[in-house]
N, C-alpha and C positions, 0 to 999 in steps of 0.2 A: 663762218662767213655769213653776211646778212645783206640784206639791205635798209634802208634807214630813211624816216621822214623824221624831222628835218634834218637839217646838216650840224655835222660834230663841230666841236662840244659846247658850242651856239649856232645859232643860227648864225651863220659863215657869209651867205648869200644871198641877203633882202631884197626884192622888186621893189621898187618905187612905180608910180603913174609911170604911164610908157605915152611920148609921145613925136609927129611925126614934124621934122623941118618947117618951123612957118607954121603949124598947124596943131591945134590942142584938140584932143576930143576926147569924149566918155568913153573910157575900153568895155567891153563886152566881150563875155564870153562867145558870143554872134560872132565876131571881129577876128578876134586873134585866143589862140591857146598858147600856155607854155607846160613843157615836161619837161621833171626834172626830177633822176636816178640819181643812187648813190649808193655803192657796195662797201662792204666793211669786210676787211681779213685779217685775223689775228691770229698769231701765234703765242699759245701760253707754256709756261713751263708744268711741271707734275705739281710742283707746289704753287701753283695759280702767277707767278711770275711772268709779266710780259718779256717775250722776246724779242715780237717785231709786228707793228699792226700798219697795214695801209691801208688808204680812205681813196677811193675815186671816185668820180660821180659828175655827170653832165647835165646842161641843159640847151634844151630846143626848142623853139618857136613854130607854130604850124598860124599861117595868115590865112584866115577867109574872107578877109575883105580886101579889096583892093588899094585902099584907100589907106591901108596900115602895114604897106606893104614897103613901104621904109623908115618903120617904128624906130625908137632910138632907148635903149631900156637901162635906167639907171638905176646901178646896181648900191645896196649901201651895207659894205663889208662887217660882219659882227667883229667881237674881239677875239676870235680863237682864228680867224683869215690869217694869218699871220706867218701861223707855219706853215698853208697851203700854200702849194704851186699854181696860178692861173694860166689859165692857155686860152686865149680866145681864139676862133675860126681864124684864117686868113684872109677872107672875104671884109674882116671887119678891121677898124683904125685903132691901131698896136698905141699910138699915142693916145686917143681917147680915151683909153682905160687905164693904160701905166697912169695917165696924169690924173683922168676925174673918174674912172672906175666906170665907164660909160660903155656900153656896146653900141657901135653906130658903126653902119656899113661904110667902110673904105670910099668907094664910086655909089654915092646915091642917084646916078643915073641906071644902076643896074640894081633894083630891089629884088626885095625877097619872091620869089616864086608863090604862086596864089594855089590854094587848093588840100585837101585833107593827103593828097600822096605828095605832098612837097613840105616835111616836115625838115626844119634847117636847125643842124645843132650850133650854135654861138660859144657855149663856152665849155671848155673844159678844166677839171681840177682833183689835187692830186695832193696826197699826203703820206709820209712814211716816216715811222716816228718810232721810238722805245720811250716814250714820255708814258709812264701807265695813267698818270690824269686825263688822258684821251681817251681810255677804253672804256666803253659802255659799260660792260659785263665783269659780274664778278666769278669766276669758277672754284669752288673748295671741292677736292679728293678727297675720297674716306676710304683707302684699303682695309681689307680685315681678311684672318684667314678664319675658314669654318668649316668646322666635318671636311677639311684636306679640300675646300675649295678654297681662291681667291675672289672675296666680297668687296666689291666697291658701288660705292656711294657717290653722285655726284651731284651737286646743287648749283644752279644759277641765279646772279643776285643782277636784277637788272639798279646799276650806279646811277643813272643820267637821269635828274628829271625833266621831264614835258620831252622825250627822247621816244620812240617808236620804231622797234626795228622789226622788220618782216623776212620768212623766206629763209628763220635763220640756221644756221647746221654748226654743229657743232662735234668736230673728228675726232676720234679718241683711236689714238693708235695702242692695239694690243700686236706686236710683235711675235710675245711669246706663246700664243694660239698659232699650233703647228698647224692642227685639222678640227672640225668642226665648226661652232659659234656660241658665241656668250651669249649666256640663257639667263633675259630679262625678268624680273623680279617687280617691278614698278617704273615705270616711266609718263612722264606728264610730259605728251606728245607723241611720236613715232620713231623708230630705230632701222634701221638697214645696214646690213654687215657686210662692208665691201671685202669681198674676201681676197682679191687681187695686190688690195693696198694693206689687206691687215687692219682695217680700221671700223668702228663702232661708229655709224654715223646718225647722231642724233637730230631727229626734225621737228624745228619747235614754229609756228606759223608766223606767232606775232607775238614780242615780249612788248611791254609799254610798260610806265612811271608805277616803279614799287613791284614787279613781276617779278615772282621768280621759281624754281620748278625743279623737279626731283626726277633723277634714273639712274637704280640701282642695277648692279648686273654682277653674275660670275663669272668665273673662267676656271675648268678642271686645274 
């Protein structure tokens, strides 16, 4: 699982100038902010095979000016939007964007709320694929048995360039660890052994373009 600047496996979701009914003006960070999230979950098999990867990921506008406070923001879709699902707010006009990709409030006599606690999310988007040209990440297994332990190897090959994912964990389910926990050897990042789930949970902060990283471990 991760999160990701920017969006898979292009940029998905480009801002154009934002501007307001009748009225153009220089945006400013002063003005208006937008944030915008994006989680990644994959599932791989033992021999690095996707299973099932989903992409979510929103975005939201926060207005400090009044005056941008019924912005209109034109969106211009990469090539990989394609197999996303788009969900704008309800607040906003379902025609505007099915047709021109536009977020623009439904009733412009009721704007966006003013202020840093009036953060409004606009759109939402959503991906669930077994395509592996979607996944970021490459994972390769190395079992081996040694002096009666089971040695494994695991490497991450970050695929995507100009791709940044943060935050990222990566589960490795050991099963057949009845009691104890598998005793690290080298890891590039941190480890936590959920013992509940049976799982080796690998924390890596921030992979980017060409990254990629090593954690060995045993198991009696």
């Amino acid at each position: 699982k991760s999160n990701s600047e920017p969006l898979l496996p292009a940029p998905v979701l480009r801002l154009l100038p934002l501007e307001e009914p009748q009225k153009r003006f220089k945006s400013s960070l002063s003005q208006w902010w937008y944030f915008a999230q994006e989680k990644i979950s994959v599932q791989l098999s033992r021999e690095g095979g996707l299973k099932k990867m989903l992409v979510s990921g929103d975005l939201s506008v926060q207005i400090n000016d009044p005056d941008c406070a019924r912005i209109v923001v034109h969106a211009q879709l990469g090539d990989g939007s394609r197999a996303f699902k788009f969900r704008p707010h309800p607040k906003l006009d379902a025609a505007a964007w099915n047709g021109q990709n536009v977020l623009a409030l439904k009733d412009p006599e009721k704007p966006y709320p003013v202020g840093a606690s009036n953060k409004q999310g606009i759109i939402k988007w959503r991906l669930t694929t077994t395509d592996e040209s979607f996944v970021p990440l490459s994972l390769n297994f190395w079992p081996n048995e040694e002096n009666g332990k089971s040695v494994v190897s695991v490497e991450y090959t970050m695929e995507k360039e100009g791709l940044t994912l943060k935050d990222v964990c990566i589960a490795i389910p050991i099963k057949e660890l009845s009691s104890g926990q598998p005793e690290i050897a080298l890891c590039d990042g941190e480890t936590v052994w959920d013992v509940q789930d049976r799982q080796l949970r690998w924390h890596v902060d921030e992979i980017s373009t060409d990254g990629s990283g090593t954690l060995e471990f045993s198991v009696p």
